[in-house]
C-alpha positions in Angstrom: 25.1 62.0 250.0 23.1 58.5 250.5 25.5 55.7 250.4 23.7 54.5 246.8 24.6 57.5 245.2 27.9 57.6 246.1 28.9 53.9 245.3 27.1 54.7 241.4 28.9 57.5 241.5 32.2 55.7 242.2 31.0 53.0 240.1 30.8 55.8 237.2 34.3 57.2 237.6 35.8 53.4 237.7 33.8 52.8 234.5 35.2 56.4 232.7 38.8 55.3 234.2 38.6 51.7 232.2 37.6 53.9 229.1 39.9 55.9 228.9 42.8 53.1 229.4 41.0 51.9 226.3 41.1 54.9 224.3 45.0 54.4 223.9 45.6 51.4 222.2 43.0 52.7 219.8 45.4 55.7 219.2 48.3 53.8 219.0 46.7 51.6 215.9 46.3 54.2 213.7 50.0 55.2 213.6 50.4 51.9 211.1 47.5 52.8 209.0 50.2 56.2 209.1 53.0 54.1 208.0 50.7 52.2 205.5 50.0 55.4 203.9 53.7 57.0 203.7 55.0 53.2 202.7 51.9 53.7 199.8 53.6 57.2 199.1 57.5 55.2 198.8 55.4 52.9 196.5 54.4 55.6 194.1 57.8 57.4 194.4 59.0 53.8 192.6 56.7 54.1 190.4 58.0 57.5 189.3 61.4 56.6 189.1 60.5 53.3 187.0 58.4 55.9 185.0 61.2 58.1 184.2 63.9 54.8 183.7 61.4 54.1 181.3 61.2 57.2 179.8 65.1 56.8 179.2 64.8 53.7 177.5 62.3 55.3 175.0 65.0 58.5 174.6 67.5 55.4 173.5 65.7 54.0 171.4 65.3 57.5 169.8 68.8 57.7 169.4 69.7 55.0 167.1 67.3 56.6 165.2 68.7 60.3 164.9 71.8 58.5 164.4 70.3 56.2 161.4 69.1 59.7 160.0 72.4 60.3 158.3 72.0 58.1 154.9 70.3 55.1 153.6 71.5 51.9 152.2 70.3 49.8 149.6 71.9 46.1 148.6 71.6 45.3 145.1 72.3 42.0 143.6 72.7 41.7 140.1 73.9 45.4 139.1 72.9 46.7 135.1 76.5 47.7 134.1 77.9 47.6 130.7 81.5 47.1 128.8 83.5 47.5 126.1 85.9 45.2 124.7 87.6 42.1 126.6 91.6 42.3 127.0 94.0 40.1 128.2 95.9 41.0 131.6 98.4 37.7 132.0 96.1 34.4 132.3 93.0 37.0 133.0 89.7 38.3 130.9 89.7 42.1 131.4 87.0 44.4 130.5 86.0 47.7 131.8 82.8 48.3 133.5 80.5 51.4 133.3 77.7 51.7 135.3 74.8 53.1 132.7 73.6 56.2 133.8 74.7 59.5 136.1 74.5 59.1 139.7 73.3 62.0 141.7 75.5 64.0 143.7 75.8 62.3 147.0 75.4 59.0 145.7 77.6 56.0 145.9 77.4 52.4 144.9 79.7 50.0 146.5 81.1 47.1 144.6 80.7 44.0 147.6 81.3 40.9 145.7 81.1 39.5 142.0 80.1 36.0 140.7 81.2 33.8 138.4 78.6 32.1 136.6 81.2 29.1 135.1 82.4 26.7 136.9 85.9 27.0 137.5 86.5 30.6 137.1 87.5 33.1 139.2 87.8 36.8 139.5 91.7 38.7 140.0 92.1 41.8 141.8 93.5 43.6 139.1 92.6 46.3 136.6 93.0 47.4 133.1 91.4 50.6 130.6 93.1 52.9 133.2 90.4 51.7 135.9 90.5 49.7 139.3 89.6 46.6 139.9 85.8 46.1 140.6 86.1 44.0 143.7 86.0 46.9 146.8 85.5 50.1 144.1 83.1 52.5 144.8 81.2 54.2 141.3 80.6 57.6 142.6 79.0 60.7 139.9 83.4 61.2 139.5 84.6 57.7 139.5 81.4 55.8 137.2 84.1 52.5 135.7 85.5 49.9 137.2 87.7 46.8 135.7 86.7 43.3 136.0 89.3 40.6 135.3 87.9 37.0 135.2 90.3 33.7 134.7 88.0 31.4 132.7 88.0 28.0 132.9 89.9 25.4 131.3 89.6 25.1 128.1 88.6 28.6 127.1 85.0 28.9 126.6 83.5 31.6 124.1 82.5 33.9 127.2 82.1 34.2 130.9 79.0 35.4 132.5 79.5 37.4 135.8 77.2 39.0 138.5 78.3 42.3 140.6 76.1 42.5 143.7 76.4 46.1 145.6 75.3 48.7 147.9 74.1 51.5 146.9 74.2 54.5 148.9 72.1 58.1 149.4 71.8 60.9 151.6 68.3 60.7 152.0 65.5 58.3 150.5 64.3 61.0 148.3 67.5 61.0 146.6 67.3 56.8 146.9 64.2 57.4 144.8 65.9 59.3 141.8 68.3 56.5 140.6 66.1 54.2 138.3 68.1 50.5 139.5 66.8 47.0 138.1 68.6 44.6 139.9 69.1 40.9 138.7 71.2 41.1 135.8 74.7 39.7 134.9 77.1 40.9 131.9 79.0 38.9 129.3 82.4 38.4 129.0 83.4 37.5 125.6 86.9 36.0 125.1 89.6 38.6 123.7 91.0 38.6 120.4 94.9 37.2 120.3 95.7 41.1 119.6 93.7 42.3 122.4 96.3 42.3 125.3 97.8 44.1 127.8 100.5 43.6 130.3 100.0 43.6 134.1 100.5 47.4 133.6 97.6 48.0 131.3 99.9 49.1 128.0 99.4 47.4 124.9 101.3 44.5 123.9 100.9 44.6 119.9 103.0 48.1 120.5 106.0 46.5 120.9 105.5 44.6 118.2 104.9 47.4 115.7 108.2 47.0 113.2 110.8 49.7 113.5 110.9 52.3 110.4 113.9 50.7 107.5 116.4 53.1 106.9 116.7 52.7 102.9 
């Protein structure tokens, strides 16, 4: 072989050795564009796991929900009750309240608090008519009364005006929907006769005062 050809030729294998030293580094760089790809694939993985923490969050907030299905609850202030006639239980006004019309079955109303429309007066826990005390009674379709026993001011006016603000309670808001409730009203308490009175027991005083039979 001339001495030309042989030094291209060895010039050509030098050339192919360099290349393919070069080729490896090239190799070697696409092992992060690897790593990339599998750290993109962790990435997604969080994203599926934030997915489904967020998809417990939403269950949560589902669950006050089934939990809230059980009734609903409805504040009332100013509740249409009426009463009879006013006694005297010690230093207290006593009448007994009725609330005006059937409740459903299922349906209570809770008494939370009651106002006193004077100045000066204040409401006993204490009953009378053979019915508790308004303050914490619940008027169910059984129990429809309560008592209401007001001190009145001093001196005695001619009546007290009082407010009972409630909850009322149903199973459902269907049922809610059956009781007809106008909220915002107050009741009178007039002041008892002298011979309307009753002991802390709720029996008559003007009984014992009833004169024995003579004996002639």
């Amino acid at each position: 072989m001339p001495r030309e050809h042989r030094r291209a030729a060895l010039l050509l294998a030098l050339a192919l050795a360099v290349g393919a030293g070069c080729a490896g580094p090239d190799s070697e760089s696409s092992s992060p564009t690897t790593s990339q790809a599998a750290g993109s694939t962790g990435g997604s993985s969080s994203q599926e796991e934030s997915g489904s923490a967020s998809g417990e969050e939403t269950s949560g907030t589902e669950d006050p929900a089934e939990g809230g299905g059980g009734g609903v609850s409805v504040e009332l202030a100013g509740l249409p009750v009426g009463g009879g006639s006013t006694v005297r239980v010690g230093e207290a006004w006593c009448q007994a309240l009725f609330w005006g019309s059937e409740l459903p079955a299922g349906v209570t109303l809770e008494i939370d608090a009651v106002q006193v429309g004077e100045p000066g007066g204040t409401v006993q826990a204490v009953g009378c008519e053979d019915k508790p005390p308004c303050v914490g009674a619940t008027i169910s379709e059984d129990q429809r009364g309560c008592a209401l026993a007001v001190v009145p001011p001093s001196p005695e006016p001619e009546s007290v005006r009082v407010r009972l603000d409630g909850t009322l309670r149903c199973p459902d808001q269907a049922t809610c929907d059956q009781v007809v409730v106008v909220d915002g009203a107050s009741t009178l308490i007039l002041r008892p006769s002298t011979s309307g009175t009753e002991d802390e027991t709720g029996t008559d005083d003007g009984a014992d005062e009833s004169p024995s039979p003579s004996d002639g």
